[in-house]
N, C-alpha and C positions, 0 to 999 in steps of 0.2 A: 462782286455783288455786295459785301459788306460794306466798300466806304461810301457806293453808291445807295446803300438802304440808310448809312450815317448822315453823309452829305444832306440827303432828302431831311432825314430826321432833324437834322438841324436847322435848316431853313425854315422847317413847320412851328419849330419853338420858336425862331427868332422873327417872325415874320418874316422875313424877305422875302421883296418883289421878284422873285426867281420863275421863271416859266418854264415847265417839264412837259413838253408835249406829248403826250397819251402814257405820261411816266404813271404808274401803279405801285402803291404798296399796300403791304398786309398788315393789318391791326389784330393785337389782341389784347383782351381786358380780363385783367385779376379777377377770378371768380370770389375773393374775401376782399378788396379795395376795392374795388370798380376800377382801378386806374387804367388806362388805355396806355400800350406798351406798341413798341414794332419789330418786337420780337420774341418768338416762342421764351417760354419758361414757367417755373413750378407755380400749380395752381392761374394758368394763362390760357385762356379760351379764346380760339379765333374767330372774328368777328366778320371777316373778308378781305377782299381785296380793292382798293379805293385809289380813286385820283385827284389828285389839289385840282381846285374850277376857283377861274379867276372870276371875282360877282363882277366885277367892273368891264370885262371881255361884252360884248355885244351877241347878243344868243341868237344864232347861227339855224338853221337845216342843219340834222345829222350826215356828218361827209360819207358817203359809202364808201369811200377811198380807207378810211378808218374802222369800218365796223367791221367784224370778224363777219365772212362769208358763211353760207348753208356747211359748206365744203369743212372749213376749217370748223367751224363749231362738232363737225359729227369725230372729225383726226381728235379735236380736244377729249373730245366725251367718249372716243373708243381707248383715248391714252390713261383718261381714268379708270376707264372699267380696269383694262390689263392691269394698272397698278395694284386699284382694288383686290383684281383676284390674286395675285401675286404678293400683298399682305395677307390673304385670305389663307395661300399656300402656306407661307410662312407660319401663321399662328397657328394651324394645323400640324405641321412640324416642329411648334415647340409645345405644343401639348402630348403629340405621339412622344417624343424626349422626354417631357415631365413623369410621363406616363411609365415609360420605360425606366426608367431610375428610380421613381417609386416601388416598381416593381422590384428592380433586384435587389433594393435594400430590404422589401419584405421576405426574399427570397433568401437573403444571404442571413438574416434576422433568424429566419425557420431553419436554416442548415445549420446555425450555431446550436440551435437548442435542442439536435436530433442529436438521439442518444451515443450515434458510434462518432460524434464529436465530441465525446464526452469522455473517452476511454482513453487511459492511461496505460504506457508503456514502461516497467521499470523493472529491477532487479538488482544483483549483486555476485559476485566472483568470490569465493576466498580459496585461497594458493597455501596449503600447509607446508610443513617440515618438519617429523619429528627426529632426534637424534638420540638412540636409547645410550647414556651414561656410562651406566652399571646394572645388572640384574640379570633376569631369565632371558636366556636368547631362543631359538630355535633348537628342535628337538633333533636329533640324529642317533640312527643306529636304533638300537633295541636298546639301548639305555639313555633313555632321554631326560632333558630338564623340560618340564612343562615352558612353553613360551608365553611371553607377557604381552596378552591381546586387551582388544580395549572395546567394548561392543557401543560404546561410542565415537570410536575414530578406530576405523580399520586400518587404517598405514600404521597403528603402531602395533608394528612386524620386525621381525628381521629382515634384513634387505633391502629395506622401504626407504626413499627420497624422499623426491617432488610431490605431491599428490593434489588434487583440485578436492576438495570436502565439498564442495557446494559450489552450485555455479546455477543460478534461479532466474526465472525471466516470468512477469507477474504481468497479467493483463485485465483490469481493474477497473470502473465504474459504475454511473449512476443511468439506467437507463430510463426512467424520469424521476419522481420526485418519493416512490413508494420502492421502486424496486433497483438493487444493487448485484453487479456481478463480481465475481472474484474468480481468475484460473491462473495456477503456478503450475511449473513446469520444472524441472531440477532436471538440468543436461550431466549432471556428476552422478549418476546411480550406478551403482559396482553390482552385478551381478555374480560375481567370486573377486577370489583375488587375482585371478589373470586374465578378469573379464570385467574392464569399468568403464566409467564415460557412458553408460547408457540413458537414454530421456526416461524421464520416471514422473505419471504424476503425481502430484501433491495435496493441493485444494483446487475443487471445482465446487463451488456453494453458489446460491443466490442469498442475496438478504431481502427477505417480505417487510415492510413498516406498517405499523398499520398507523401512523401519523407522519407527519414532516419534518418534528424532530429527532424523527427516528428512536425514539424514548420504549417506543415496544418492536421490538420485531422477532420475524421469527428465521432463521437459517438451515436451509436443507441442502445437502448435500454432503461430497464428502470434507470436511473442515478437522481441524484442531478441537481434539475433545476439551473440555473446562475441567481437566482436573490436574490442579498445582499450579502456582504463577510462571516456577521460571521453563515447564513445557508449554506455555503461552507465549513466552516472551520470545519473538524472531529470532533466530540465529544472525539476523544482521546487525541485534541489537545487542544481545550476550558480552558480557565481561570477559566470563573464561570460555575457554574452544570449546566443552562438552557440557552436558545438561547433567545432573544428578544422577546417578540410576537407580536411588531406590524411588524418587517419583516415576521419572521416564519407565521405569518398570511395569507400571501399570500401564501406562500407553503406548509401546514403544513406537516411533516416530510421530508420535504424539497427534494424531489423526487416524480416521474412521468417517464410513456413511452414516450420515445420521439426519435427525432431526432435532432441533435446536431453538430453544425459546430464549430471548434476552430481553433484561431490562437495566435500562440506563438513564438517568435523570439527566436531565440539559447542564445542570452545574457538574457532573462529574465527567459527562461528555470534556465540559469544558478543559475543566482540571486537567484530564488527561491529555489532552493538545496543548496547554501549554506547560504541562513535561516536558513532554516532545519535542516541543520547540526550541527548550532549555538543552536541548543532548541529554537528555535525565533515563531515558529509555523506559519507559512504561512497557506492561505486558500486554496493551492492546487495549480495545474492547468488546470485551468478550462478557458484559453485563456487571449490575453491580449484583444483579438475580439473574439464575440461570437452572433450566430444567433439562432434560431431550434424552434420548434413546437413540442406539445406534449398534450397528452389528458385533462387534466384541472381538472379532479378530485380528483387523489388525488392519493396517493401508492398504489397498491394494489387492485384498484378500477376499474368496469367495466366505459367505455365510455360511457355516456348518453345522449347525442349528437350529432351531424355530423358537428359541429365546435371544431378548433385546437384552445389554445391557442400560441399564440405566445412569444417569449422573446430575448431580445437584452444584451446584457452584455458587458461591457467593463470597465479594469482596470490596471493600469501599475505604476509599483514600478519605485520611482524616489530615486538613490544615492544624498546624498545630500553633498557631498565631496566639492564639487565646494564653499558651501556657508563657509569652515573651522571653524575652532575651533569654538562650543564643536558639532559641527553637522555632526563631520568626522569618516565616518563608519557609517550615522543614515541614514534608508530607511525611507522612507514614499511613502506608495500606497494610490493613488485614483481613484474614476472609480463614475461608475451610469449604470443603471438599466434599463429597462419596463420592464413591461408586458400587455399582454391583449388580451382578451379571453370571451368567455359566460360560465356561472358554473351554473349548475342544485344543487342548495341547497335538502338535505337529511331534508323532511319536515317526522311531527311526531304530534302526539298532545303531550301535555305538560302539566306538573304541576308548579305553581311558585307561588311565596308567594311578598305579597304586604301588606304595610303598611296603615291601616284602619285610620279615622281623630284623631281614639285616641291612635293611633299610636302599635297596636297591628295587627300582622302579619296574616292577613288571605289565604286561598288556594284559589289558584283561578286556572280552567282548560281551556286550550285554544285548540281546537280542528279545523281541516280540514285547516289549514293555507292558505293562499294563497301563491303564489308566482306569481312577473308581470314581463315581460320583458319589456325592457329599452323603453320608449313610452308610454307605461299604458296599452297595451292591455295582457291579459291575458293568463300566459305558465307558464313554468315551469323554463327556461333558463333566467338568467339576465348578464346582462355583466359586468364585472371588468376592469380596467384601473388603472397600479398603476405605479409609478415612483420612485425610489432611488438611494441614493448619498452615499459614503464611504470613508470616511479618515484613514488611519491606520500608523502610526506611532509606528515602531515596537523598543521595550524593548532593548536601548540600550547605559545604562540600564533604562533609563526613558521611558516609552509608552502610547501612549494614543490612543484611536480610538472610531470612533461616527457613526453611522448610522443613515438616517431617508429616509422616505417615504410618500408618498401622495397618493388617489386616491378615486375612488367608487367603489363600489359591494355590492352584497348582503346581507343585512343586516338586521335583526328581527326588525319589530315596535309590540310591541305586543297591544298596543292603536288603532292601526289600522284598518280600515275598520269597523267602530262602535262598534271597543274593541274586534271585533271578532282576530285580530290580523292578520300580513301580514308580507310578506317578499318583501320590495322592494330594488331600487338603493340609497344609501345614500355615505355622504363621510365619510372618514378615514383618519388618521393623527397619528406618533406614531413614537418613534426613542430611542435612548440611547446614552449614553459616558460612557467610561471607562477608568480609568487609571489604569498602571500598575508601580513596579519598578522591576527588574531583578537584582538579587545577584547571583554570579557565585561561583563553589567551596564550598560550604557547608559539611563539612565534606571528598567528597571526589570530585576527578575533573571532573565525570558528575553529581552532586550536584548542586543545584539550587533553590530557592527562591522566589518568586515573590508574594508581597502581590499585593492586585488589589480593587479596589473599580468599582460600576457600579449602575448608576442611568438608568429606563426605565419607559417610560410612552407610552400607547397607547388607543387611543377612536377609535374606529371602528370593525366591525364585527371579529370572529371567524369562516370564513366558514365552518372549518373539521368538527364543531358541529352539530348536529339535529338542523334546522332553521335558523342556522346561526347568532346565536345571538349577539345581541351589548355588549361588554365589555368595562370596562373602569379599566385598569391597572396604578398604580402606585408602584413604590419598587426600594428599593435601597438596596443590598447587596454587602457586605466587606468581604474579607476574604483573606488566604495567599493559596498559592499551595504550598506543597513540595515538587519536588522532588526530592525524597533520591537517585533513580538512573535509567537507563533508564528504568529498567523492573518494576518501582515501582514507585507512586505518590500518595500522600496524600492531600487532601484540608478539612479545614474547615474552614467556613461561619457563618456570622450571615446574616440572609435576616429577614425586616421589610416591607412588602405586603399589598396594598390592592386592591382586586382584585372582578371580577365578576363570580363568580359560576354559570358555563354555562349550569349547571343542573336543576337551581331553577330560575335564574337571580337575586339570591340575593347578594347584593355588601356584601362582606366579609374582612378583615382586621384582621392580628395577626402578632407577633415576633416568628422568628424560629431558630433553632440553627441547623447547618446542616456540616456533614461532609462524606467524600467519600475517598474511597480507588479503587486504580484501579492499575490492574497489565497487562503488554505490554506482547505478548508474539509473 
């Protein structure tokens, strides 16, 4: 069909006396040149179908022999309709397709932006060891040596291995642009010592914004109360294996129900993600202003009376660019603290061991305790009032940070009330330093380094204890973190302790040898 449309075409341009009898072709003309073409193309309008007529030929009667018949014109014009409609089909089926694809791209557009696409799955494992040195072991017999416990890591016991400290699985986002969720789960919760591994929860909050950059919001539920940085700051993100305990004292597992106002400016939001991003470990955010109320007992704990405690928070990271060389690029946060509140102490009788004039450990049982409120008149509720400060000079690569606190609460005399023993208002005092250094690049370029050292001492109560007993802590542990990479971290420690076994009240001391592995997921 083509050399026969060429052939023709050629003979039209060249003139040639050429005779094509009842031959036809199709013209079409550039709708922007006028040019007359014999073949479809861009911007080509067909014009019809035509036959070369010789003028010089002698004009004839039309032949009936040549005209298309009634017959054949209806077969022609029933073969266009079918075409017709059979484009007709076609452009119908590429608009129902268009139609359709538009569709699930709007469809697929809306299920990305629905909130449980939104939610995040994550957590963390760490696998302890501790290996006690030298010191108090385990008691035996009726003349015992107080044993060296740790109300921060419970494997350190006599007898103790392997133990899993934490093992957290966090389920986390934005369900649209005001509102955030948060729920941890800890699969490691020890219910004694020969009953652990049980699911425990930890945080279940929302966060309300009342903006988009989330600069005001407010958080309810149960969360990590705001007092002290380093019982803010993750344990996945911790230098050493244990928190302080004269802060952690005030909160022990550092969570409660409550209600929770934060405020946080867009630059300090900032700030604090690209810590983060650095491996630097910030303590969250958790405001650079912070108010709320919350029930006083403790995680996990029913209410036990009809007052809230209260708490104030405030902290803000300062660039310290301004003072130059070597302080350029070095943050330093600091803030402070209250709290203050009435706490129903978890009374209990008790067994404890005391030193006789010849210095041999007798049992002694203290039964029906008292407890007074703040006055001397006799209840079950005493009031706490505590107050802290925070320095944090973040790893770069030199770090140091110090916490301490002040205050009263409830506190065990067990001399008290003619040796029958009591629970009154006494003070507390307790804090730490640490320093750090930061090595970047270790092997590979998120590798990283950082030995640390960390002095703590603390005199005053342990509320989360039965009676709430007086301790007196002293320890100082060294040790390096590794990590090999983000999904992976190794530490080992030496900690040298001595501390108060909130079992017995017998003051304890030993050297431990401790390491931990923990994997991000």
């Amino acid at each position: 069909m083509k050399l026969s449309k060429l052939t023709t075409a050629v003979a039209t341009l060249l003139g040639a006396s050429v005779s094509f009898s009842a031959f036809a072709i199709d013209l079409y003309v550039d709708t922007k040149t006028k040019q007359i073409y014999t073949e479809a193309g861009p911007h080509r309008e067909r014009l019809g179908t035509f036959e070369k007529v010789d003028e010089n030929a002698p004009k004839t009667a039309p032949n009936a022999a040549t005209e298309p018949t009634p017959t054949a014109k209806a077969n022609e014009a029933a073969e266009l309709a079918a075409i017709k409609h059979d484009l007709e089909l076609k452009a119908n089926e590429i608009k129902a397709l268009e139609e359709h694809v538009t569709a699930f791209k709007d469809g697929t557009n809306k299920s990305k932006e629905a909130w449980y696409n939104k939610i995040s799955l994550r957590g963390y494992t760490q696998m302890r060891y501790n290996q006690p040195l030298s010191g108090d072991r385990r008691a035996i017999g009726d003349d015992p040596d107080p044993e060296l416990r740790s109300v921060g890591d419970g494997s350190i016991k006599d007898n103790s291995s392997f133990s899993l400290r934490r093992t957290r699985l966090v389920v986390s986002g934005d369900m649209n642009d005001y509102i955030a969720l948060y729920l941890q789960a800890d699969f490691s919760s020890n219910v004694s010592d020969s009953q652990q591994n049980f699911v425990q929860l930890r945080d279940a909050y929302s966060d309300i914004a009342f903006d988009k950059a989330h600069e005001y919001r407010i958080r309810a539920g149960q969360s990590k109360v705001p007092f002290g940085w380093e019982n803010l700051q993750s344990s996945q993100n911790r230098l050493t294996l244990d928190r302080d305990d004269a802060l952690n004292s005030a909160v022990p597992s550092e969570r409660d129900l409550g209600l929770f106002a934060y405020w946080t400016p867009s630059d300090v939001q900032k700030l604090w993600k690209d810590l983060s991003k650095k491996g630097l470990k910030p303590s969250g955010d958790y405001g650079v202003a912070g108010i709320g109320v919350y029930n006083g007992q403790g995680v996990n704990r029913a209410e036990t009376n009809d007052d809230l405690y209260a708490v104030a928070h405030t902290t803000y990271p300062l660039e310290l660019n301004f003072l130059g060389y070597p302080f350029t690029g070095q943050v330093l946060e600091v803030g402070a603290d209250a709290i203050s509140g009435y706490f129903n102490p978890t009374t209990a009788d008790m067994t404890l061991w005391e030193k006789d004039a010849a210095g041999k450990n007798i049992k002694l049982t203290k039964a029906n305790l008292d407890a007074s409120m703040e006055g001397g008149s006799a209840g079950k509720r005493i009031r706490e009032d505590r107050v802290g400060v925070h320095a944090v000079l973040f790893p770069q690569p030199f770090g140091l940070q110090a916490e301490w606190n002040w205050g009263k609460g409830a506190t065990l005399d067990p001399n008290a009330r003619d040796g029958k023993g009591a629970i009154e208002r006494q003070g507390l005092s307790g804090g730490y330093v640490q320093a750090s250094y930061k090595i970047d690049n270790i092997f590979r370029s998120d590798g990283a380094l950082i030995p640390f050292a960390k002095w703590q001492t603390y005199r005053g109560a342990w509320k989360g204890a039965n009676n709430a007993p007086l301790v007196a802590v002293d320890e100082i542990e060294v040790g390096v973190e590794y990590q090999i990479m983000k999904a992976l971290e190794l530490t080992l420690a030496y900690s040298t302790m001595d501390r108060t076994n909130t079992a017995n009240l017998g003051q304890a001391s030993g050297d431990l040898a401790r390491a931990q592995l923990q994997w991000n997921y």
